[in-house]
N, CA, C and O atoms as a GROMACS GRO file, in nm:
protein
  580
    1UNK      N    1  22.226  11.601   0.224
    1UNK     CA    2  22.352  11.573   0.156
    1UNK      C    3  22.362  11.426   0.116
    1UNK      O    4  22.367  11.392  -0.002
    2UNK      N    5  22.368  11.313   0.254
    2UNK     CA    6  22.292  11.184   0.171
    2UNK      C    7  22.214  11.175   0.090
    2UNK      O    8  22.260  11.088   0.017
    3UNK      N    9  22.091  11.217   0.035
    3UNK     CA   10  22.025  11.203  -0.060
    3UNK      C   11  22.111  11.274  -0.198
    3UNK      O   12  22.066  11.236  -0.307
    4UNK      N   13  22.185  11.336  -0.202
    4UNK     CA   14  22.198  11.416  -0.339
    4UNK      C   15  22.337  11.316  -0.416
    4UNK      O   16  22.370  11.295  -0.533
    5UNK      N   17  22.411  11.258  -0.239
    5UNK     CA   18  22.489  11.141  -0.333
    5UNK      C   19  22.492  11.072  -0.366
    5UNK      O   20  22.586  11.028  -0.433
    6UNK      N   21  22.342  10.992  -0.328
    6UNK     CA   22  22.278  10.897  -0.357
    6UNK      C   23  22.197  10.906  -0.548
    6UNK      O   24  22.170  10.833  -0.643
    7UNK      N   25  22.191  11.031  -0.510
    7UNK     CA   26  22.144  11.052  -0.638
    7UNK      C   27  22.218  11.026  -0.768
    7UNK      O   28  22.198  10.969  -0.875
    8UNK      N   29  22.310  11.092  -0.708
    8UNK     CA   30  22.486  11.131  -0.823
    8UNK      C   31  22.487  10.977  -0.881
    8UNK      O   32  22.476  10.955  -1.002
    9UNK      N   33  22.503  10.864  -0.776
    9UNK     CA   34  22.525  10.777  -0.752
    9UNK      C   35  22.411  10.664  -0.878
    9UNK      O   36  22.434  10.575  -0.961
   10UNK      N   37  22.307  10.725  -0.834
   10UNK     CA   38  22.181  10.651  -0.930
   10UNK      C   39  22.229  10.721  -1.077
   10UNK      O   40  22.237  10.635  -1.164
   11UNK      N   41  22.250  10.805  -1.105
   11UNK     CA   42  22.243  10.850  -1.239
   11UNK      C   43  22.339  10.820  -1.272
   11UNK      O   44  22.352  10.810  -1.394
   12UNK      N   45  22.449  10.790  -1.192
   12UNK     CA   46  22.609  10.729  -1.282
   12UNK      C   47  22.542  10.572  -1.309
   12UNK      O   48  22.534  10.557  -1.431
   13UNK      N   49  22.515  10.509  -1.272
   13UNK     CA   50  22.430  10.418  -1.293
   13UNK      C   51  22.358  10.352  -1.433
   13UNK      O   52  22.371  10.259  -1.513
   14UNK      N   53  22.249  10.498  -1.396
   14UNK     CA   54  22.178  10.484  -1.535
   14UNK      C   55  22.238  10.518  -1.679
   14UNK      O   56  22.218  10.455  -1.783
   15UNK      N   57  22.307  10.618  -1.662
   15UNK     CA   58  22.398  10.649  -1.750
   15UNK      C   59  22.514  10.542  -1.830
   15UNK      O   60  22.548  10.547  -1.948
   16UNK      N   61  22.552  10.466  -1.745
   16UNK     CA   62  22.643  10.370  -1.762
   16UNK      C   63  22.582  10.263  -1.859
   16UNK      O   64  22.635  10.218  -1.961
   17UNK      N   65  22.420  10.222  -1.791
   17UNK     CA   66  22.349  10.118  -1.862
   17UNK      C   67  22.283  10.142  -1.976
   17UNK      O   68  22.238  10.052  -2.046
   18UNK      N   69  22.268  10.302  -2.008
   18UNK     CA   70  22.260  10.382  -2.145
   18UNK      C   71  22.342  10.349  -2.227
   18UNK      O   72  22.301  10.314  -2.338
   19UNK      N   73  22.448  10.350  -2.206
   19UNK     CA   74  22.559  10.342  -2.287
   19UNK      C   75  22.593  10.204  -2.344
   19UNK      O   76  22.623  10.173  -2.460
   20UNK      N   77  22.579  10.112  -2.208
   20UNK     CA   78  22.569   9.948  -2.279
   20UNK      C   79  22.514   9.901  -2.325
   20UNK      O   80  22.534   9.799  -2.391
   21UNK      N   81  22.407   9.968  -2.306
   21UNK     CA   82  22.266   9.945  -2.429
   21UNK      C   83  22.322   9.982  -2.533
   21UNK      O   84  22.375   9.892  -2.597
   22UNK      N   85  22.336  10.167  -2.607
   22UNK     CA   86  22.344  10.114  -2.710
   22UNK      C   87  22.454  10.099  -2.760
   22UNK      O   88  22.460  10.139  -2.876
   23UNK      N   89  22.570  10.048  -2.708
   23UNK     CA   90  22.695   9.987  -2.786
   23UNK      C   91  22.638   9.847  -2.815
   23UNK      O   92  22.675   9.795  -2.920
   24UNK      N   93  22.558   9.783  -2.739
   24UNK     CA   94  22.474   9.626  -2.791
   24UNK      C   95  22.424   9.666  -2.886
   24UNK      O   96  22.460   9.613  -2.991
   25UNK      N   97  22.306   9.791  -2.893
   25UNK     CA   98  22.253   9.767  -2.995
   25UNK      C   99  22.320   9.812  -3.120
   25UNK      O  100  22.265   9.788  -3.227
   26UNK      N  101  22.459   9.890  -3.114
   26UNK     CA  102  22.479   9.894  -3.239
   26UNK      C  103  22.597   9.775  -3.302
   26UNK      O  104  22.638   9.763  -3.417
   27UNK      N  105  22.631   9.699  -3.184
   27UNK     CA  106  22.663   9.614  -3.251
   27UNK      C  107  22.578   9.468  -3.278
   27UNK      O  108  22.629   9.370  -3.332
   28UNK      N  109  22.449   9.475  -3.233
   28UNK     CA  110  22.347   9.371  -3.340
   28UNK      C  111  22.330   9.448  -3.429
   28UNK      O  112  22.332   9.364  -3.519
   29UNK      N  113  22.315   9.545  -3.483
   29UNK     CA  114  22.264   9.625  -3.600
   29UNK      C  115  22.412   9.596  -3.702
   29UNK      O  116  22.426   9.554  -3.817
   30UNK      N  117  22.475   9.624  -3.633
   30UNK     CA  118  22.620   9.591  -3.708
   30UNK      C  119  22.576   9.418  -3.809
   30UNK      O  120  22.553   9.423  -3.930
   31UNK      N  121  22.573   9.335  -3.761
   31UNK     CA  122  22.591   9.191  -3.822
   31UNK      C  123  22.474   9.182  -3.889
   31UNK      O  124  22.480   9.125  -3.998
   32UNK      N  125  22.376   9.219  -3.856
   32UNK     CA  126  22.253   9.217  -3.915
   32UNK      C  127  22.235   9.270  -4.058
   32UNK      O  128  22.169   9.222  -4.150
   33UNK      N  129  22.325   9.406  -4.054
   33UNK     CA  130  22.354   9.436  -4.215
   33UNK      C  131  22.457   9.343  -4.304
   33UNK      O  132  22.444   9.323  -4.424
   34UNK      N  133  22.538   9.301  -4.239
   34UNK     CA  134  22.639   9.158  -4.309
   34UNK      C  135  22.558   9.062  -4.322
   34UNK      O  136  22.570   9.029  -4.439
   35UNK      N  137  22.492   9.005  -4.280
   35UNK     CA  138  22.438   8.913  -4.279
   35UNK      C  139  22.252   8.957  -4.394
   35UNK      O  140  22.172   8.865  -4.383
   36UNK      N  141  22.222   9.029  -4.448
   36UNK     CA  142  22.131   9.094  -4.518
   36UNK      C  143  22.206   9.129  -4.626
   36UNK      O  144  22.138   9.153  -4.725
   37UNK      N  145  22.390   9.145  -4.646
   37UNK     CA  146  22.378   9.159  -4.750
   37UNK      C  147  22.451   8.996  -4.813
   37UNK      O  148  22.431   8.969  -4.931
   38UNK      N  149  22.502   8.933  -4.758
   38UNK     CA  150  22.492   8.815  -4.799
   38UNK      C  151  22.359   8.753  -4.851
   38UNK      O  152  22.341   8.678  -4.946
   39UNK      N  153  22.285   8.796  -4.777
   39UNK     CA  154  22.137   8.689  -4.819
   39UNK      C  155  22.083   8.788  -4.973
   39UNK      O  156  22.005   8.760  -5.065
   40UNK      N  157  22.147   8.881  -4.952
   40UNK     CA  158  22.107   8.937  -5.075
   40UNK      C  159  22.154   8.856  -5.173
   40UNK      O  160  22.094   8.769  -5.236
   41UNK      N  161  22.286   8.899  -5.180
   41UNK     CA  162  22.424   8.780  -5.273
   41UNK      C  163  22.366   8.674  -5.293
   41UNK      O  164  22.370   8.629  -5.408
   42UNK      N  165  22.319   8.625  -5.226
   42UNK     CA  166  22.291   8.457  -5.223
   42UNK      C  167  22.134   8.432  -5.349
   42UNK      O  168  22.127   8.356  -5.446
   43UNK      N  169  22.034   8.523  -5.296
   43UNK     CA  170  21.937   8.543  -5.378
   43UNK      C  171  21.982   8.621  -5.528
   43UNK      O  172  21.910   8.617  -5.628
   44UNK      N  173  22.067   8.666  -5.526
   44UNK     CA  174  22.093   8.711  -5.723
   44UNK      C  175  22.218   8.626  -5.770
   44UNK      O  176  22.274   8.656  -5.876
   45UNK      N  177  22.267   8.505  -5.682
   45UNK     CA  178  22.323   8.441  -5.742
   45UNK      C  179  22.230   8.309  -5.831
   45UNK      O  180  22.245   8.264  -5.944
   46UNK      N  181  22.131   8.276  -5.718
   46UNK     CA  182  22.011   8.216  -5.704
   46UNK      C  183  21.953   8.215  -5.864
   46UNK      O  184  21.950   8.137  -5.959
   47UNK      N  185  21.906   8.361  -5.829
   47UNK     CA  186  21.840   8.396  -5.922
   47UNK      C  187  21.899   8.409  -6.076
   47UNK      O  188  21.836   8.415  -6.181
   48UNK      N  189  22.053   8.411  -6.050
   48UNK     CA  190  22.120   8.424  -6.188
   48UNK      C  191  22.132   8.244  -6.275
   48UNK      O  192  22.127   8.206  -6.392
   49UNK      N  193  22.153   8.165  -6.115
   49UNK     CA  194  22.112   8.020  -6.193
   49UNK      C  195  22.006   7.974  -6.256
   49UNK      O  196  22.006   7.882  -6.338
   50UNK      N  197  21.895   8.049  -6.212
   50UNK     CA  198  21.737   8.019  -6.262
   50UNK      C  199  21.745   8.100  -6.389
   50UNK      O  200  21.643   8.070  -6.451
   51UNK      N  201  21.811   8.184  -6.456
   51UNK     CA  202  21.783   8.253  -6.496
   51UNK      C  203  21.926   8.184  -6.641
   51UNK      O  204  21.917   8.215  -6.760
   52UNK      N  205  21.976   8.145  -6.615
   52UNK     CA  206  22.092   8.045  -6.699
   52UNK      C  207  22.024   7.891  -6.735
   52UNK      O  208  22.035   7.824  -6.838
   53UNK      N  209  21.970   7.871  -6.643
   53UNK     CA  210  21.910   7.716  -6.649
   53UNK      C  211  21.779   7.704  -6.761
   53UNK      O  212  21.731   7.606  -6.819
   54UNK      N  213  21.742   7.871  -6.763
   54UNK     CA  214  21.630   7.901  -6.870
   54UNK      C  215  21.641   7.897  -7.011
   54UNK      O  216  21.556   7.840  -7.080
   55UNK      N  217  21.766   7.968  -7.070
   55UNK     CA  218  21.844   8.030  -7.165
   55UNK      C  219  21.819   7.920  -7.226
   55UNK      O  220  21.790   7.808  -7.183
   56UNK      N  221  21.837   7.975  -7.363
   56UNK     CA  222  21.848   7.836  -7.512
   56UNK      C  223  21.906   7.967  -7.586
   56UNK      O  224  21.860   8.081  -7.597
   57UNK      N  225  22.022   7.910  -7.632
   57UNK     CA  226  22.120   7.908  -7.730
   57UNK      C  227  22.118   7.858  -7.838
   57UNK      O  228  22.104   7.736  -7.829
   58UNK      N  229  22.125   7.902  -7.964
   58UNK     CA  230  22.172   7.812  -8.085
   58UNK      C  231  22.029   7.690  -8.089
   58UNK      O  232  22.034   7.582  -8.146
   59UNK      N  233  21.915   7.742  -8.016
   59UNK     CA  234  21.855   7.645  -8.036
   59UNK      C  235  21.843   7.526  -7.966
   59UNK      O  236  21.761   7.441  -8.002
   60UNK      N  237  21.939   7.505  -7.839
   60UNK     CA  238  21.993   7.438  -7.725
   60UNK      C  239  21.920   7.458  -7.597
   60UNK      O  240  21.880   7.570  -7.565
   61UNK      N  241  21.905   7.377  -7.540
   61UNK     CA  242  21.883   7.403  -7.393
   61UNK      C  243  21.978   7.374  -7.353
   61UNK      O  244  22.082   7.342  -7.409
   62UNK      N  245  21.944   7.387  -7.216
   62UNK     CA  246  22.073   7.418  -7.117
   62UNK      C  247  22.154   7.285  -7.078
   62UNK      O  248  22.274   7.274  -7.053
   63UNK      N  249  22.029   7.163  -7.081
   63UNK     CA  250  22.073   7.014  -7.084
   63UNK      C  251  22.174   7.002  -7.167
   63UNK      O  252  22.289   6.975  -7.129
   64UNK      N  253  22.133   7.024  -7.311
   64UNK     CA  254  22.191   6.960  -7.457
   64UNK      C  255  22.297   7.058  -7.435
   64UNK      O  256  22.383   6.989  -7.488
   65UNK      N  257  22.370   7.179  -7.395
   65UNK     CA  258  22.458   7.247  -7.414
   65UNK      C  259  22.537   7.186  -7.310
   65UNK      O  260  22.653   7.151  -7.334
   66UNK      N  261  22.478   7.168  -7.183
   66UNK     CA  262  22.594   7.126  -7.068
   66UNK      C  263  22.638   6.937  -7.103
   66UNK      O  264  22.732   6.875  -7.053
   67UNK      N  265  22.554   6.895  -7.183
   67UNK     CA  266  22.596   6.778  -7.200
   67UNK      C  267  22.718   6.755  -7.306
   67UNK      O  268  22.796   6.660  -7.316
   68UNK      N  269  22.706   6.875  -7.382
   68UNK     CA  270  22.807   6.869  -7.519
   68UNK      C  271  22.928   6.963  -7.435
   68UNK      O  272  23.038   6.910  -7.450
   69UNK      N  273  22.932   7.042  -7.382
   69UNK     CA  274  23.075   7.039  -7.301
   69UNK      C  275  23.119   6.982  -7.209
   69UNK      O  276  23.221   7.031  -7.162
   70UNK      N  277  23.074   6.881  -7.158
   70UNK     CA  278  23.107   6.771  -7.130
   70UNK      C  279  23.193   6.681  -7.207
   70UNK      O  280  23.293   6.613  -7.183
   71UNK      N  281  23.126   6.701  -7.296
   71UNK     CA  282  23.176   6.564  -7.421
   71UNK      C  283  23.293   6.611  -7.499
   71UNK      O  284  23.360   6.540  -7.574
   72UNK      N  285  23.312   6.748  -7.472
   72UNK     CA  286  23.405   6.825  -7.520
   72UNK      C  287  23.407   6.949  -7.601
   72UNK      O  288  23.505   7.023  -7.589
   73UNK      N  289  23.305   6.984  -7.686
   73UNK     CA  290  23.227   7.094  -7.704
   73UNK      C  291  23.146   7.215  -7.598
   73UNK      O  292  23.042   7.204  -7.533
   74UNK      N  293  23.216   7.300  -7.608
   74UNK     CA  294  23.214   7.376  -7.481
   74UNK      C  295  23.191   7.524  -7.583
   74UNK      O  296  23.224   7.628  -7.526
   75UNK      N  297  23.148   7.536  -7.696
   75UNK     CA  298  23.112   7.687  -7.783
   75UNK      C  299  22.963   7.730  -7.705
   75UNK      O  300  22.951   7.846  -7.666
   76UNK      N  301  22.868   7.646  -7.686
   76UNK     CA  302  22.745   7.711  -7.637
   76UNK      C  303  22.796   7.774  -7.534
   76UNK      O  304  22.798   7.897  -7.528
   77UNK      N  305  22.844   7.690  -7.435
   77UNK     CA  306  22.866   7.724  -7.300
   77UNK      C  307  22.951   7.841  -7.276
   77UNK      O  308  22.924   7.911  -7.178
   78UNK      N  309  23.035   7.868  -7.338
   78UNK     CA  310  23.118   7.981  -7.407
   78UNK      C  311  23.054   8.120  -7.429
   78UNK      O  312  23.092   8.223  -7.374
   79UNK      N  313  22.956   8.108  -7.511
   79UNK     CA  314  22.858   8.211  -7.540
   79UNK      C  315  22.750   8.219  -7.382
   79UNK      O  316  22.730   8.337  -7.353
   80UNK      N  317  22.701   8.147  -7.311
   80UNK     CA  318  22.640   8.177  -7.164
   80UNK      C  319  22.723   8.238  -7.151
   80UNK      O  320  22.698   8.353  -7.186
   81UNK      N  321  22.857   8.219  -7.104
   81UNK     CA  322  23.004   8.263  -7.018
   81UNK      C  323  22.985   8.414  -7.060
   81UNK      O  324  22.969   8.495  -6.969
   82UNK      N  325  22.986   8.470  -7.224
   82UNK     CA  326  23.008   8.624  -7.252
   82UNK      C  327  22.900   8.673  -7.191
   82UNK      O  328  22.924   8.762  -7.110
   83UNK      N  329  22.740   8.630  -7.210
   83UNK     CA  330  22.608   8.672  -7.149
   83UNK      C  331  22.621   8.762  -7.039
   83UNK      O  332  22.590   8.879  -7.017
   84UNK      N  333  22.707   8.614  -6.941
   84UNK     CA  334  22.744   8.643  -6.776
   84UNK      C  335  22.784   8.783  -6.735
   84UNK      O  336  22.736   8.875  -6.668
   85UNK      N  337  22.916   8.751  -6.819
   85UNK     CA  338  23.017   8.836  -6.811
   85UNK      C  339  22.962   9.007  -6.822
   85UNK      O  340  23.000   9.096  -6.746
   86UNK      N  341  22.848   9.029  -6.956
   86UNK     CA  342  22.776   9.128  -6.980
   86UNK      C  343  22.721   9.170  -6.865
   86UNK      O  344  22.751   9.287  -6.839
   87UNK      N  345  22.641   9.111  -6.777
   87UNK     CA  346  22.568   9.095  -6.696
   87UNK      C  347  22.619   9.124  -6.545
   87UNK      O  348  22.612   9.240  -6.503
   88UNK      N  349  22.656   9.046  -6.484
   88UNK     CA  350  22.727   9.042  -6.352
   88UNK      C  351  22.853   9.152  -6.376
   88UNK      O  352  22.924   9.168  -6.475
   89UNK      N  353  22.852   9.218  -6.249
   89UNK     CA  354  22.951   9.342  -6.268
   89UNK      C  355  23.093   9.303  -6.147
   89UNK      O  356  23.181   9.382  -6.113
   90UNK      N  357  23.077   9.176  -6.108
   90UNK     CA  358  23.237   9.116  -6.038
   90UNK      C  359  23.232   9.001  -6.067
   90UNK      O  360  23.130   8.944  -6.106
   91UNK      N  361  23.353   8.945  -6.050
   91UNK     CA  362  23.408   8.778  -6.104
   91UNK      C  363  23.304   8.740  -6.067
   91UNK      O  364  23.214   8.789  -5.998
   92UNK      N  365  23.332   8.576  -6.154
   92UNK     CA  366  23.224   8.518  -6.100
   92UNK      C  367  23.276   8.364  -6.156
   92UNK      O  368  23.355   8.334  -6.246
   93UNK      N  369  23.226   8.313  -6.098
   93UNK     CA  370  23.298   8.162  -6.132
   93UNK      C  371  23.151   8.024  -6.198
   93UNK      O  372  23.054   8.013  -6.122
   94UNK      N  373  23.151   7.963  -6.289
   94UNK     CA  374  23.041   7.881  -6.330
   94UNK      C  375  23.137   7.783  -6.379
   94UNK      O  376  23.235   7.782  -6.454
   95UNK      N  377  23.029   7.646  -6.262
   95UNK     CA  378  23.122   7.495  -6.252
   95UNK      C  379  23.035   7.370  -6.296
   95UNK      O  380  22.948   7.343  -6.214
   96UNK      N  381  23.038   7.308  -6.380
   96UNK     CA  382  22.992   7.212  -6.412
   96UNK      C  383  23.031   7.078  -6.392
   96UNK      O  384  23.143   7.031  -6.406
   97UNK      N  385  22.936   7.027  -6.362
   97UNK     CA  386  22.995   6.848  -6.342
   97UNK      C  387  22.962   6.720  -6.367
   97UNK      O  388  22.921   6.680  -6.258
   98UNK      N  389  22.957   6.653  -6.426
   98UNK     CA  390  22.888   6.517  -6.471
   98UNK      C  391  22.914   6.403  -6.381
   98UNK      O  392  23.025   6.352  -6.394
   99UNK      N  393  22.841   6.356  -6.300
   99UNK     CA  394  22.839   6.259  -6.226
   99UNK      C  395  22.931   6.262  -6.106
   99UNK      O  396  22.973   6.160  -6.051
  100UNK      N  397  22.964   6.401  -6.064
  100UNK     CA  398  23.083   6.430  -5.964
  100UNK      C  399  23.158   6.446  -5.980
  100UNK      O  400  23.228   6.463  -5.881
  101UNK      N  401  23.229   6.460  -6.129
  101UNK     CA  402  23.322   6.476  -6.178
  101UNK      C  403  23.382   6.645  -6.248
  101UNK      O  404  23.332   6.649  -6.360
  102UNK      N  405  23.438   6.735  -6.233
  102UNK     CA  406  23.401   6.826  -6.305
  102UNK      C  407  23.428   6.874  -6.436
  102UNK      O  408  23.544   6.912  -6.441
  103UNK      N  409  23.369   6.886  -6.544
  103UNK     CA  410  23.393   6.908  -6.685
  103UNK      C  411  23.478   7.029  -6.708
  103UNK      O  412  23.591   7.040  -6.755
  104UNK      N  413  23.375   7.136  -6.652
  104UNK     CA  414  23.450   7.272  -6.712
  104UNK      C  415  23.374   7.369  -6.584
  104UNK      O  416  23.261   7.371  -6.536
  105UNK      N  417  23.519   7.456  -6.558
  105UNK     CA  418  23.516   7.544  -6.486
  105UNK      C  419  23.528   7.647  -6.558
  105UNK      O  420  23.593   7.622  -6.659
  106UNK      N  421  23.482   7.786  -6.548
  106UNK     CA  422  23.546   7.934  -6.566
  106UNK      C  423  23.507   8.006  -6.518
  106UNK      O  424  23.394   8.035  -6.478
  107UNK      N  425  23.645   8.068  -6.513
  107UNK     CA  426  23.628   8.232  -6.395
  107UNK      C  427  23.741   8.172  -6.337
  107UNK      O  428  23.795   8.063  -6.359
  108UNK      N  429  23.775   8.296  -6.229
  108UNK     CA  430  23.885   8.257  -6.140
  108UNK      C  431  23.900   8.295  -5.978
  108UNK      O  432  23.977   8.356  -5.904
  109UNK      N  433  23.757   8.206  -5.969
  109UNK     CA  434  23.800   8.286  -5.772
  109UNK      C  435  23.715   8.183  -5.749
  109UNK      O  436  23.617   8.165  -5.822
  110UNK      N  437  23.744   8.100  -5.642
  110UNK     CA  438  23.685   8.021  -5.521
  110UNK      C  439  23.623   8.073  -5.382
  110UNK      O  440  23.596   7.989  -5.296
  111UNK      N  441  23.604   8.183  -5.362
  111UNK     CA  442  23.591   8.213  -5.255
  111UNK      C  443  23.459   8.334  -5.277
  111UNK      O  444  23.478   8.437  -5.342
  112UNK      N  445  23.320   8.300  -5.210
  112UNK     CA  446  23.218   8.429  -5.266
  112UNK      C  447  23.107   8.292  -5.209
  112UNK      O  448  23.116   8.182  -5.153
  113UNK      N  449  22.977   8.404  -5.279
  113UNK     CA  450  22.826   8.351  -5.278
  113UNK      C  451  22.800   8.197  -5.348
  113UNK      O  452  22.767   8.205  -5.466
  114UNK      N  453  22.805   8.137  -5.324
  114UNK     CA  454  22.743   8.030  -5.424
  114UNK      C  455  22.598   7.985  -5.466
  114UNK      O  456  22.522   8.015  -5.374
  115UNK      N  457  22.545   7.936  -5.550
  115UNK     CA  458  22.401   7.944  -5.590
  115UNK      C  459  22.401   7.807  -5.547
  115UNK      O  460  22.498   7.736  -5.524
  116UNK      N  461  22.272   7.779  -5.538
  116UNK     CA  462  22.253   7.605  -5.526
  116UNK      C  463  22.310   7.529  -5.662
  116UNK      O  464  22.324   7.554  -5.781
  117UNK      N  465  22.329   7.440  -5.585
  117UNK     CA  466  22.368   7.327  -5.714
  117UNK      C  467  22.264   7.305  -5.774
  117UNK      O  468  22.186   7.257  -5.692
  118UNK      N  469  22.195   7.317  -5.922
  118UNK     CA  470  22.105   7.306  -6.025
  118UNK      C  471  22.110   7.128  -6.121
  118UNK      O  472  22.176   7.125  -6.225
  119UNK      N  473  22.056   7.031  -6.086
  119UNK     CA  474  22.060   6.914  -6.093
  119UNK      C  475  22.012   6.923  -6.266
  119UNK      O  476  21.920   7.001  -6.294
  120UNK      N  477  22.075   6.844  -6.371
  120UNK     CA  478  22.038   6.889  -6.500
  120UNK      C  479  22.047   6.664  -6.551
  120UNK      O  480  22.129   6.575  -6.528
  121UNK      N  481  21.914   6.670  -6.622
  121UNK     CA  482  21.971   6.504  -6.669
  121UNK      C  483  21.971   6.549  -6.763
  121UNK      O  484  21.934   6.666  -6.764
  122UNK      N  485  22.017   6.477  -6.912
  122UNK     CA  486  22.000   6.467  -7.012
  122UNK      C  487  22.050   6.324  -7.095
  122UNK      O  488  22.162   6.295  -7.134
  123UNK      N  489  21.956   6.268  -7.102
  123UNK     CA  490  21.981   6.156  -7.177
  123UNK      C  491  22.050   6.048  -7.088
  123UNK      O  492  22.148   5.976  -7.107
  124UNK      N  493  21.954   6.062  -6.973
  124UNK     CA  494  22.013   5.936  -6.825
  124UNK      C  495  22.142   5.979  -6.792
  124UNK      O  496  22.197   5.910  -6.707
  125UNK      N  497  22.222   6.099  -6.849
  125UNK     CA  498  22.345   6.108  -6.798
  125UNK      C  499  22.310   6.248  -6.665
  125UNK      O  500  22.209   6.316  -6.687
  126UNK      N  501  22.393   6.279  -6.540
  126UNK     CA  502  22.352   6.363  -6.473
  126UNK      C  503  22.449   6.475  -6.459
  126UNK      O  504  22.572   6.470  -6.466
  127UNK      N  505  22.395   6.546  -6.444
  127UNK     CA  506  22.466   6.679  -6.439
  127UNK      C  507  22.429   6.804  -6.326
  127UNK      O  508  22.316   6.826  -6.284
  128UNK      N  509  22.516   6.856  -6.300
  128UNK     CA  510  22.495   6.981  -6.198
  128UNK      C  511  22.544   7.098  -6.242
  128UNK      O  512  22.646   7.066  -6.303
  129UNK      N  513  22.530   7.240  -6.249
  129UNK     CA  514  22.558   7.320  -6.250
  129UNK      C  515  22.521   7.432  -6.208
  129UNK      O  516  22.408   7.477  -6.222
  130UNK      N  517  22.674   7.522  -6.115
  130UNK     CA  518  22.666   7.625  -6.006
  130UNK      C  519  22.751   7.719  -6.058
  130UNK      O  520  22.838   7.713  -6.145
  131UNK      N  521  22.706   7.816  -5.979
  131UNK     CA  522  22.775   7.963  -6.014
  131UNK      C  523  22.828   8.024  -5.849
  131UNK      O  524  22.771   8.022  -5.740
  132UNK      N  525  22.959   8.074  -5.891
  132UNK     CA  526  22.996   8.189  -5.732
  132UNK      C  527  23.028   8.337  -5.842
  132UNK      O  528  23.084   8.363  -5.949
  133UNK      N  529  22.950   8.401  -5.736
  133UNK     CA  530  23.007   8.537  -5.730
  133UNK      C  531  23.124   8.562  -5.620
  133UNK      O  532  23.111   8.564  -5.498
  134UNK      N  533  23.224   8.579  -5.685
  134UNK     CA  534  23.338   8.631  -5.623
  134UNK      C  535  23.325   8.758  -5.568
  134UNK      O  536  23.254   8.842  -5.625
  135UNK      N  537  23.400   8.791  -5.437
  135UNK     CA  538  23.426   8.884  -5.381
  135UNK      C  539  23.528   8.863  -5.350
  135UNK      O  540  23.559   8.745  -5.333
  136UNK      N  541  23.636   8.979  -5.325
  136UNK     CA  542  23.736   9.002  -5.236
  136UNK      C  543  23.675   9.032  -5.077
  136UNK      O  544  23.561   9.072  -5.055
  137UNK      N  545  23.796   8.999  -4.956
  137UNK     CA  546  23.721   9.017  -4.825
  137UNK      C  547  23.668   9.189  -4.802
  137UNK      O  548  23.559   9.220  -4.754
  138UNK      N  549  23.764   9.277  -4.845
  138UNK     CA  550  23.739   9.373  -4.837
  138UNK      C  551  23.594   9.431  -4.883
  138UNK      O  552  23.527   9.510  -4.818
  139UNK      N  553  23.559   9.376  -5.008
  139UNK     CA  554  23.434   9.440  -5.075
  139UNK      C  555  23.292   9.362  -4.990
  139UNK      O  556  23.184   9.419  -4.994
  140UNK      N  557  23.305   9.255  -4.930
  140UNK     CA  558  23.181   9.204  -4.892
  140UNK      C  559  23.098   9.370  -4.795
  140UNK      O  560  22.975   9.369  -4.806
  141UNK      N  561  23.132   9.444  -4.746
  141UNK     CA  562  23.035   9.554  -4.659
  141UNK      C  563  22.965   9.624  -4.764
  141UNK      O  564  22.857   9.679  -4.745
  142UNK      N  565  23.060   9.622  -4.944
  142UNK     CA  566  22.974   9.716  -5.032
  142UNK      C  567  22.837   9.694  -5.030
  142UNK      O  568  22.804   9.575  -5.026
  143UNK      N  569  22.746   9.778  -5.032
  143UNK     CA  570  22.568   9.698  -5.083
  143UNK      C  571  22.590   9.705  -5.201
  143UNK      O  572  22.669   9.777  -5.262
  144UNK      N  573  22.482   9.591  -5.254
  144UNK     CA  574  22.518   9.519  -5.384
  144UNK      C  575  22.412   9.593  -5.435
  144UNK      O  576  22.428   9.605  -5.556
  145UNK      N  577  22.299   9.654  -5.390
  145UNK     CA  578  22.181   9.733  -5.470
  145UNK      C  579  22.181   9.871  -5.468
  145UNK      O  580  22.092   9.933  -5.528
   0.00000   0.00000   0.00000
């Protein structure tokens, strides 16, 4: 009879540490997919700057276009903006800046993926330009592929 409650005893046990196992493991599996799909986000935002920084317009590169909306001419940059817009299927925000300063913003959300800042000279003057993909908090669990 000692032995069989001893037993009862071991298997409530094991049973117990079954269970804490895998509530751990499903909650590392849990963050691990948040965190995979951010890095996704992060790589096609990435990739959408490399892929803007390429573009020639009107015969323009991306220098000579970000330097002329700067200066106040902002039609090339205008035409990227519709490209985008074609392209990317949620807000998205593209910020430009000359010497720390910022020229021209559009889109309308602060809060999402951001691409690296893309360092642009043209004509000894300096320039940066970044892109966010916006999300609302709710949509970040969607997969993006």
């Amino acid at each position: 009879m000692k032995g069989q409650t001893e037993m009862v005893g071991l298997l409530i046990i094991v049973v117990l540490i079954v269970f804490i196992g895998l509530f751990a493991v499903v909650l590392m599996s849990k963050n691990t997919n948040e965190d995979d799909v951010t890095a996704r986000r992060s790589v096609v935002a990435d990739n959408l700057m490399n892929a803007i920084t390429k573009v020639r317009i009107d015969d323009k590169s991306i220098e000579q276009s970000v330097a002329e909306c700067c200066d106040g001419n902002c039609e090339t940059i205008g035409k990227i903006d519709r490209v985008i817009s074609e392209i990317v299927e949620e807000d998205y925000k593209v910020m430009i800046f000359q010497n720390e300063n910022e020229c021209r913003s559009s889109g309308n959300c602060d809060f999402g993926i951001s691409s690296s800042e893309y360092p642009l000279r043209y004509y000894g003057n300096r320039y940066k330009i970044s892109i966010i993909l916006c999300k609302s908090l709710n949509e970040w669990d969607r997969p993006y592929f």
